[in-house]
C-alpha positions as a Markdown table, in Angstrom:
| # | Residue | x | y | z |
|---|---|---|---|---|
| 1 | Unk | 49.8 | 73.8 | -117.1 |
| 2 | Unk | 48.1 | 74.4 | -113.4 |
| 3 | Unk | 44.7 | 74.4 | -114.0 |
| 4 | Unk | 43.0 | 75.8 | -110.5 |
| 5 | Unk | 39.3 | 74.5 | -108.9 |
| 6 | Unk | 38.4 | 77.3 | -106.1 |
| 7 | Unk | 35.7 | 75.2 | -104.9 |
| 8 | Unk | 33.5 | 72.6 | -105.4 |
| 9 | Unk | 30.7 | 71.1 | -103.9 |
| 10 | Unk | 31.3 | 67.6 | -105.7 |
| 11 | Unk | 32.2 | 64.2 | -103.7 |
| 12 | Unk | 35.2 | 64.0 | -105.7 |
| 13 | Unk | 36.3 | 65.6 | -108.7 |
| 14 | Unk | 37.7 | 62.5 | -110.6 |
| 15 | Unk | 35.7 | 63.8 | -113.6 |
| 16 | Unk | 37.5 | 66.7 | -113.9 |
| 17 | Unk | 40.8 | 65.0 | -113.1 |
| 18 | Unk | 39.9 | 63.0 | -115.3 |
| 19 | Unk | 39.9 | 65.0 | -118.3 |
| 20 | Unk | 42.7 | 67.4 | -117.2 |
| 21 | Unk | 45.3 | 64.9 | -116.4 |
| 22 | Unk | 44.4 | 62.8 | -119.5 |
| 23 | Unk | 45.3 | 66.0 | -121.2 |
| 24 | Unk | 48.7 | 66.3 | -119.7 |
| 25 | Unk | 48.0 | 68.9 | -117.0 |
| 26 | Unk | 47.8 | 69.5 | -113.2 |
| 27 | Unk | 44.5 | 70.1 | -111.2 |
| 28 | Unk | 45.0 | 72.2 | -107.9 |
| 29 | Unk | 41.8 | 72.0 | -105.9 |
| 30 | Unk | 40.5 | 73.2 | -102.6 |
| 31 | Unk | 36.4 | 71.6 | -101.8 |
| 32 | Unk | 35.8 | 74.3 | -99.4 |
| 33 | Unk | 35.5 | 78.2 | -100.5 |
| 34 | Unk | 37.9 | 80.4 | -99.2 |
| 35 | Unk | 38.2 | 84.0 | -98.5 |
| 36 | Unk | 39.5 | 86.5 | -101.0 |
| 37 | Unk | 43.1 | 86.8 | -99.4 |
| 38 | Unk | 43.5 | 83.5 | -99.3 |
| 39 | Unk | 42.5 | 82.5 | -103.0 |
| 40 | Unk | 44.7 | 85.1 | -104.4 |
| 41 | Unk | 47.6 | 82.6 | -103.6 |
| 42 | Unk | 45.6 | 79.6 | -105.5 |
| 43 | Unk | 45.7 | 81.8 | -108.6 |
| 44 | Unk | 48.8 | 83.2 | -108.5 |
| 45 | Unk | 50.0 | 80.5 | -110.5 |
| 46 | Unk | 46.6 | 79.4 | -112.3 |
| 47 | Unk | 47.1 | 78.6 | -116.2 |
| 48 | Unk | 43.0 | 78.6 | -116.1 |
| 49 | Unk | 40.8 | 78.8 | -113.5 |
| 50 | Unk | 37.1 | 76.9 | -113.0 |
| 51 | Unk | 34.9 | 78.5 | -110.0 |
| 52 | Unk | 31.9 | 77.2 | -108.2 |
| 53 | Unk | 31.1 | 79.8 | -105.7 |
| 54 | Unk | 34.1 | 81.1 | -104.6 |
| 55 | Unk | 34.2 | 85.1 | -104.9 |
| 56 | Unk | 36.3 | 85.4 | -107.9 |
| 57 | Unk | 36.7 | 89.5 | -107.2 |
| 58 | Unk | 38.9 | 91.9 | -108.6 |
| 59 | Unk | 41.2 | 91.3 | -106.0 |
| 60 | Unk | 41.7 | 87.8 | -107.0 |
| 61 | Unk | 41.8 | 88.5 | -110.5 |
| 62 | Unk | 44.8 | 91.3 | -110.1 |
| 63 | Unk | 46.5 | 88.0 | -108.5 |
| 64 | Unk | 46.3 | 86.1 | -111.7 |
| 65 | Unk | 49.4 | 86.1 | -113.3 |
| 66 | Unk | 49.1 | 84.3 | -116.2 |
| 67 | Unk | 45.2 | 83.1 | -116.4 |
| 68 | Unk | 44.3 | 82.2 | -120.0 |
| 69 | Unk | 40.1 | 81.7 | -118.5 |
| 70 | Unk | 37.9 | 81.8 | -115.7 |
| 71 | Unk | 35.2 | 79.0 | -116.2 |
| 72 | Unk | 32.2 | 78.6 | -114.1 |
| 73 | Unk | 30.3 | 76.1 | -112.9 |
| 74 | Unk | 26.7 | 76.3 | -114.1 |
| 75 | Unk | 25.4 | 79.5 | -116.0 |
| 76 | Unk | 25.2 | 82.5 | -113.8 |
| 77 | Unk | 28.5 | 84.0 | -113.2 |
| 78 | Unk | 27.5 | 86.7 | -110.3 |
| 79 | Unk | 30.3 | 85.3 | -108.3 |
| 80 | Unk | 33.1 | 86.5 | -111.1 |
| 81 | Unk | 34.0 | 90.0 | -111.6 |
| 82 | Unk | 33.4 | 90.1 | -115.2 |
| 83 | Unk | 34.9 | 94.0 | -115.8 |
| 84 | Unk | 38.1 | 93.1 | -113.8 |
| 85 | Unk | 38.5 | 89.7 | -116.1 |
| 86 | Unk | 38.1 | 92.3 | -119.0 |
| 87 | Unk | 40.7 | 94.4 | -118.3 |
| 88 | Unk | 42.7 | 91.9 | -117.4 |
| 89 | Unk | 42.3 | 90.7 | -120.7 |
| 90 | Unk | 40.8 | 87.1 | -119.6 |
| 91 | Unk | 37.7 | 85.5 | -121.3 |
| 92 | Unk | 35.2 | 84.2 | -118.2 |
| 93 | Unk | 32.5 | 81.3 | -119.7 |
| 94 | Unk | 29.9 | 79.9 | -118.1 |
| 95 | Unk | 27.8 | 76.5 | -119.0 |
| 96 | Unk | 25.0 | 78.0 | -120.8 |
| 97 | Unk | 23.2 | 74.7 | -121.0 |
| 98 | Unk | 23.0 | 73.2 | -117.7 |
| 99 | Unk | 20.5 | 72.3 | -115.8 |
| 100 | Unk | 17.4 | 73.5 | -118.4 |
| 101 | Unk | 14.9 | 70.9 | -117.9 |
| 102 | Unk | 15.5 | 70.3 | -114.2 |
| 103 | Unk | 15.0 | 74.1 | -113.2 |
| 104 | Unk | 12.2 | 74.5 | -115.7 |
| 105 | Unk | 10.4 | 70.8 | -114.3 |
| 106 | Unk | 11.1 | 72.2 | -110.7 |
| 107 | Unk | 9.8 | 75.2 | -110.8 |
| 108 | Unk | 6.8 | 73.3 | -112.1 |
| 109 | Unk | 6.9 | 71.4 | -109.5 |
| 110 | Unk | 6.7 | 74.3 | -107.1 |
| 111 | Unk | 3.9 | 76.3 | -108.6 |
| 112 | Unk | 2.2 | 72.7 | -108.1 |
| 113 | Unk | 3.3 | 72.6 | -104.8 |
| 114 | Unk | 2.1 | 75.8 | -103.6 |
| 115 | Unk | -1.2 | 75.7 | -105.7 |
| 116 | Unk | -2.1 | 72.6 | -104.7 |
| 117 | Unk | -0.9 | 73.0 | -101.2 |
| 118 | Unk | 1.0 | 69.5 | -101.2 |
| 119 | Unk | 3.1 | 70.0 | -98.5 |
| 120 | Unk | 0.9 | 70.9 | -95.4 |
| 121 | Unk | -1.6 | 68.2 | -96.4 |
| 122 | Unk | 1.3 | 65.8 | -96.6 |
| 123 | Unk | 2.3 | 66.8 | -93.2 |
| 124 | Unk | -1.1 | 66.8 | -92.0 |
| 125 | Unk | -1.9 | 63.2 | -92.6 |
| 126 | Unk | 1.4 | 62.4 | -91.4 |
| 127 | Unk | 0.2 | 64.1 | -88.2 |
| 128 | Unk | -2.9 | 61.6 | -87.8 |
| 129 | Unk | -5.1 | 64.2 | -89.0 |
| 130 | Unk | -7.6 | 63.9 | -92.1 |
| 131 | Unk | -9.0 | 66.5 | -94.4 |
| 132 | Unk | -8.0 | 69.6 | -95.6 |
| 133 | Unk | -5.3 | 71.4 | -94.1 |
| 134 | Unk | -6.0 | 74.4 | -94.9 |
| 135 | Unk | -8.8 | 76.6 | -96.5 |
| 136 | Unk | -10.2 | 75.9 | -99.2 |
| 137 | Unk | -9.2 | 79.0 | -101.3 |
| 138 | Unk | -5.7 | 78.0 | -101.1 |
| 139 | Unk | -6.3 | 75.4 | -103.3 |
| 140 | Unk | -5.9 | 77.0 | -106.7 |
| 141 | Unk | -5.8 | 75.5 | -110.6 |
| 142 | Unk | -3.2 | 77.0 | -112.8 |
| 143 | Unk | -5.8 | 76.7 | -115.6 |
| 144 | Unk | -7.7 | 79.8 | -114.4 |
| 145 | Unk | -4.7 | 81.5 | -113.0 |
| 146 | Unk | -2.3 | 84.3 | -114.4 |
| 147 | Unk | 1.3 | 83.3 | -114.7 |
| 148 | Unk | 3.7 | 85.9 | -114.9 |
| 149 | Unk | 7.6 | 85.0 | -116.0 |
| 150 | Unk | 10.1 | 87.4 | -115.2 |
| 151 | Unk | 13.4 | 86.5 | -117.3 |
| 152 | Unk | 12.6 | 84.7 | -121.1 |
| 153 | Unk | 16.2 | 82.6 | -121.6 |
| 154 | Unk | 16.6 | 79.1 | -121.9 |
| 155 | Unk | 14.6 | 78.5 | -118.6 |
| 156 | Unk | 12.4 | 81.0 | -118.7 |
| 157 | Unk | 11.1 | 79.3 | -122.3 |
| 158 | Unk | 11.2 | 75.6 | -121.1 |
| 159 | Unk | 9.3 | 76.8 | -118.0 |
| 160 | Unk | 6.7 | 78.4 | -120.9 |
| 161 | Unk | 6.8 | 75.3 | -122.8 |
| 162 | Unk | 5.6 | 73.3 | -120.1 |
| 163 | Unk | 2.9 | 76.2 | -118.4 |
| 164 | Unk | 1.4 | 75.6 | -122.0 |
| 165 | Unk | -0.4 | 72.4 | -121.0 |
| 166 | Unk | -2.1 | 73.7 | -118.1 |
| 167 | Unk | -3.8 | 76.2 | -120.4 |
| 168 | Unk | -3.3 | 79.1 | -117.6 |
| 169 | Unk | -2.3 | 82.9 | -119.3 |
| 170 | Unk | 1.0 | 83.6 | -119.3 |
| 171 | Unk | 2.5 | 86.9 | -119.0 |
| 172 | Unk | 6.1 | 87.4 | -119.9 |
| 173 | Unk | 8.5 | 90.3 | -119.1 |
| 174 | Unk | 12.4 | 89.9 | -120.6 |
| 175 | Unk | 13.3 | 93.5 | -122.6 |
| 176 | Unk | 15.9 | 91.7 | -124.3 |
| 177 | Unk | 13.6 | 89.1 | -126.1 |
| 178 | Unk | 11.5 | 90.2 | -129.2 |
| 179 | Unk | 7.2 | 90.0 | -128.7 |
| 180 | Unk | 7.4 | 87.3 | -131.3 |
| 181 | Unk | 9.9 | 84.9 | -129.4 |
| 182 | Unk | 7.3 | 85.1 | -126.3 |
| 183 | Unk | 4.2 | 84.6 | -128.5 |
| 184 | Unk | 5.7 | 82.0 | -130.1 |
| 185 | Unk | 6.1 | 80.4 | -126.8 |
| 186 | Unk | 2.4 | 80.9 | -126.1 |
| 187 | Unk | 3.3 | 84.0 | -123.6 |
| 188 | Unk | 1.7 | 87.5 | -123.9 |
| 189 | Unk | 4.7 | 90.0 | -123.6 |
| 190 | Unk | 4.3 | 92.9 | -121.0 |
| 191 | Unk | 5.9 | 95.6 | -119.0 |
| 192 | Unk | 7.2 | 94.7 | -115.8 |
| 193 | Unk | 4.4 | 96.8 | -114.3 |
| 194 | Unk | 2.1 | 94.9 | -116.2 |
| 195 | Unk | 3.1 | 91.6 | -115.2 |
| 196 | Unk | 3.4 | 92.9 | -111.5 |
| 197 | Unk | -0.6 | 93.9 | -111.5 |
| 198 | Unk | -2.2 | 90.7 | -113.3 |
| 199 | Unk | -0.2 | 87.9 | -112.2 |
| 200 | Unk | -1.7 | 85.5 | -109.7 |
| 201 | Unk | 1.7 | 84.0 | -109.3 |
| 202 | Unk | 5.5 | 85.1 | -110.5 |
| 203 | Unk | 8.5 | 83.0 | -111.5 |
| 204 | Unk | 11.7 | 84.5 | -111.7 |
| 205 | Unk | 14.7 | 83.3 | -114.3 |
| 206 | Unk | 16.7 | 86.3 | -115.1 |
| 207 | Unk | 20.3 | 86.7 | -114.0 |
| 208 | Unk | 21.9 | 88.6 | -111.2 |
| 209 | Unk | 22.7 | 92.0 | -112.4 |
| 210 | Unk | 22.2 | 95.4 | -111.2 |
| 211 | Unk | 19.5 | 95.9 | -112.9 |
| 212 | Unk | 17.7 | 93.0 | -111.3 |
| 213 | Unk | 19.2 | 92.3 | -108.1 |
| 214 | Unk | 15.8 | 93.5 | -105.6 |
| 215 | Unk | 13.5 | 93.5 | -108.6 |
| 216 | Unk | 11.1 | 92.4 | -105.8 |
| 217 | Unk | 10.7 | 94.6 | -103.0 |
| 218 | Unk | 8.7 | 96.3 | -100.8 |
| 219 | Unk | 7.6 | 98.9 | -103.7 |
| 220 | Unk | 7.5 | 96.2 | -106.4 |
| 221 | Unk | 6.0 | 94.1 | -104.2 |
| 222 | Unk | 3.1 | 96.4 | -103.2 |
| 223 | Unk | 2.0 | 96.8 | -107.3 |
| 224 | Unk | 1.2 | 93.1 | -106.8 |
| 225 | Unk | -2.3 | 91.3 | -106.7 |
| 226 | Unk | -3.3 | 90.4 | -103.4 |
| 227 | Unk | -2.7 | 87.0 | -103.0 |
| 228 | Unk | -0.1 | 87.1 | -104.9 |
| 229 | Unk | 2.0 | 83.9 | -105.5 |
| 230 | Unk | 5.9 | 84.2 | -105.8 |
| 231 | Unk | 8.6 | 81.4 | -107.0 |
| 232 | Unk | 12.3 | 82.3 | -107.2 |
| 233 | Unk | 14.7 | 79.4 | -109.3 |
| 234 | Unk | 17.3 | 81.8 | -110.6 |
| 235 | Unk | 19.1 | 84.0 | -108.1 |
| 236 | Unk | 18.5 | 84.5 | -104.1 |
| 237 | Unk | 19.4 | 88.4 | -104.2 |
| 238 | Unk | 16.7 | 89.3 | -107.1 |
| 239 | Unk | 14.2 | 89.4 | -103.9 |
| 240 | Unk | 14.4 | 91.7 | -100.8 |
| 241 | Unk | 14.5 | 88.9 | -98.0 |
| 242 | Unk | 12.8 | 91.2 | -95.4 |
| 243 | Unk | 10.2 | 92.5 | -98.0 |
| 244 | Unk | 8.7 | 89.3 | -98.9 |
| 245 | Unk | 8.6 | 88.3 | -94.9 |
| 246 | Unk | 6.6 | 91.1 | -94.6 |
| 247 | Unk | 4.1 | 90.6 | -97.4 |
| 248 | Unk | 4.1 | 87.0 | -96.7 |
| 249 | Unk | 3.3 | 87.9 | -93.0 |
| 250 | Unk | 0.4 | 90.4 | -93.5 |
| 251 | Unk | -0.7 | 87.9 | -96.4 |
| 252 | Unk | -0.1 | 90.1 | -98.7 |
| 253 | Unk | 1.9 | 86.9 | -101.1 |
| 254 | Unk | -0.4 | 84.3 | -99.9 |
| 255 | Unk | 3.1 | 82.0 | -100.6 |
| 256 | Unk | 6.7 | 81.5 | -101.6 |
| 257 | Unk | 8.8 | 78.7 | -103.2 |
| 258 | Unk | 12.5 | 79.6 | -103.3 |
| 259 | Unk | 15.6 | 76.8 | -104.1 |
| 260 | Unk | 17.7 | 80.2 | -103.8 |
| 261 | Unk | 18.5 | 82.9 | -101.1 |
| 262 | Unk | 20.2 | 85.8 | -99.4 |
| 263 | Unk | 22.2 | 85.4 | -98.0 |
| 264 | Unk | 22.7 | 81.3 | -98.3 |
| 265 | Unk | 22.5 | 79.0 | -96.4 |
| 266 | Unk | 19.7 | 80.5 | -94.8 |
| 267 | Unk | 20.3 | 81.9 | -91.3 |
| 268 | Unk | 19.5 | 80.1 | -88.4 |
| 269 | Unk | 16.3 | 81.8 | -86.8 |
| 270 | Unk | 15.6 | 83.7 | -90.1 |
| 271 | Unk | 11.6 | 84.6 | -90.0 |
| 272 | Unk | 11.2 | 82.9 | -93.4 |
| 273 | Unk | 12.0 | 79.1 | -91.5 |
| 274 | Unk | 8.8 | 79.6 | -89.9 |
| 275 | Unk | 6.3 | 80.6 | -92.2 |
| 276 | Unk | 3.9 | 77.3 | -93.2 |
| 277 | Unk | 3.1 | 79.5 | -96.2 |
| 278 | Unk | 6.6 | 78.6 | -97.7 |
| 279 | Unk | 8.2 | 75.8 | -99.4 |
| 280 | Unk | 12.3 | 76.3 | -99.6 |
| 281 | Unk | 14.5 | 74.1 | -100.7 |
| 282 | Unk | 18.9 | 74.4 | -100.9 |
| 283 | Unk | 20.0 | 75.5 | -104.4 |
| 284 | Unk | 19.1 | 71.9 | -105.6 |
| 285 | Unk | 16.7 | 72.5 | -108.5 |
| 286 | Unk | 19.7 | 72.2 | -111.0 |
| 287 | Unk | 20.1 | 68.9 | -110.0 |
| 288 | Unk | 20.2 | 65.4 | -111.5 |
| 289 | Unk | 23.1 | 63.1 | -112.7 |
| 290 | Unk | 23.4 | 63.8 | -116.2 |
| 291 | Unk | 23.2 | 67.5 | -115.5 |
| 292 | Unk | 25.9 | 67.6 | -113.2 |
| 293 | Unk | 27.9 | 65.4 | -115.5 |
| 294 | Unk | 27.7 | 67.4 | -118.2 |
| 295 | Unk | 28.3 | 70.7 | -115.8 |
| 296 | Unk | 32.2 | 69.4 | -115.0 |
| 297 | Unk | 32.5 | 68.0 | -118.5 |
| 298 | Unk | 32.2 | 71.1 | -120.0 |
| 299 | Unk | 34.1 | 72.8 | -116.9 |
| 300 | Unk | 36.9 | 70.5 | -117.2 |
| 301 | Unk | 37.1 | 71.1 | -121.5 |
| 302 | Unk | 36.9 | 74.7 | -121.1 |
| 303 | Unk | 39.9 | 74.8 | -118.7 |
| 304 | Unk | 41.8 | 72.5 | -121.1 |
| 305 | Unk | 40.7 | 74.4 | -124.2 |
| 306 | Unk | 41.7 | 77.7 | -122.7 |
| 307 | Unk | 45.5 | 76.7 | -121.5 |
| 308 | Unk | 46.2 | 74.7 | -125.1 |
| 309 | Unk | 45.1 | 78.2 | -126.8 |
| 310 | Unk | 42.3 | 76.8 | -128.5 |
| 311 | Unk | 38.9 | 79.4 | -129.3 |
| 312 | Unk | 36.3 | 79.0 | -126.4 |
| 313 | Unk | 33.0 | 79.1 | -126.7 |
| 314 | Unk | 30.5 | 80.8 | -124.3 |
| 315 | Unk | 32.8 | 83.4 | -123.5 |
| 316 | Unk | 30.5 | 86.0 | -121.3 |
| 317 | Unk | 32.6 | 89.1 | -120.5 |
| 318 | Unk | 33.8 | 90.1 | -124.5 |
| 319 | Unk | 37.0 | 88.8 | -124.4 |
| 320 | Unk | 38.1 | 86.9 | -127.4 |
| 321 | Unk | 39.6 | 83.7 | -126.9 |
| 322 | Unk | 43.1 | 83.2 | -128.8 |
């Protein structure tokens, strides 16, 4: 059985091989995403087929002969047409447990960041200078601050979890989670317009969908507290790019963390590269050895699992698995 990689950002992929080949079948890989055209004649052939970031459209899914799965690499699957794998017939699954604890530890560690303004004091005594590098009011303590999380899964409750022993409030907006869930969790649940007007700062772990894709934007935006403090971990389209420039700019959001983007990598010469105010990292918060481990693991055992006609777990789309 051919069992097709789009993409992968990986040194090797001798995991993967690893399991695939031990199982009897073929991997067929290309490292470097491709254009839609061009990955229709990858999966042509494609018993199953594991995706990093590769645009797994409807286009490349009519291609797909004889696909048995599309398995992603990590948890959000924005990159896979999901309807078009329906009607096709094919189950898409994702990883839903990768990555938890080191997206919920760093967006931790960029609340800290920002609240605590570690990075231009870091650079400032590296500079030879001394002191505070900025005002004093940008030095904030989450224990008399508003938190507000926008998305209540797996990350969303780690991130809780750990919010808990800084003793700030927490505010939590996720429609699909019941009031006691949040509670539980030590969060107060709230309307999205709610959360919007009290927060002092707002993490974002909800998917990519339309109903969430510019859920911050210049309107949203604008129902915010002055001051405002906003972290993105989850997906780089949920915030209007140009939006947030401009409230960062007329200070508005007194600052930004974001691991994620739109588009990504960031442009060369985008305004956001030159704003002291923000702390951006590449779509590395997921990361740590065991994680990734575990990510192409699972990858690899889905693919397998899928092409020997065994039930798959995880399945996102509503296809059932033979």
């Amino acid at each position: 059985m051919n069992i097709i990689i789009t993409d992968y950002t990986f040194p090797d992929l001798e995991i993967e091989t690893g399991i695939i080949e031990g199982a009897g079948h073929r991997v067929v890989a290309w490292k470097e995403r491709r254009s839609a055209t061009e990955l229709r004649e990858l999966v042509a052939d494609a018993d199953a087929v594991i995706t990093q970031f590769a645009p797994v459209n409807a286009e490349v899914i009519a291609a797909m002969s004889r696909a048995k799965a599309i398995v992603r690499y990590g948890i959000g699957v924005d990159n896979v047409d999901l309807a078009a794998a329906r009607d096709r017939g094919i189950p898409v699954c994702n990883v839903p447990d990768y990555c938890i604890d080191e997206v919920a530890d760093h967006t931790l560690a960029f609340l800290l960041a920002v609240t605590r303004q570690v990075v231009p004091n870091a650079l400032h005594v590296r500079s030879g200078s001394w002191g505070l590098a900025t005002p004093l009011s940008g030095l904030q303590t989450l224990k008399n601050m508003t938190v507000g999380v926008v998305g209540f899964g797996r990350i969303g409750r780690e991130v809780a979890l750990r919010l808990r022993a800084f003793r700030c409030r927490m505010l939590v907006f996720d429609p699909l989670v019941p009031a006691d869930v949040i509670r539980d969790h030590g969060g107060e649940p709230a309307s999205l317009p709610e959360l919007l007007a009290a927060a002092d700062a707002i993490t974002l772990h909800c998917p990519s969908t339309p109903e969430t894709r510019g859920l911050l934007n210049a309107e949203s935006l604008q129902l915010t507290k002055p001051g405002v403090i906003v972290v993105n971990l989850a997906r780089g389209d949920l915030i209007d790019p140009a939006a947030l420039v401009a409230a960062l700019q007329s200070g508005h959001v007194s600052a930004a963390a974001r691991d994620v983007f739109s588009p990504e990598p960031i442009p060369a010469g985008h305004p956001i590269l030159s704003l002291p105010q923000v702390v951006l990292a590449s779509h590395i918060a997921s990361a740590s050895v065991p994680a990734v481990r575990r990510l192409r693991e699972t990858a690899a055992g889905l693919a397998v699992a899928a092409v020997e006609g065994r039930s798959l777990p995880n399945v996102v789309n509503g296809v059932r698995s033979t």
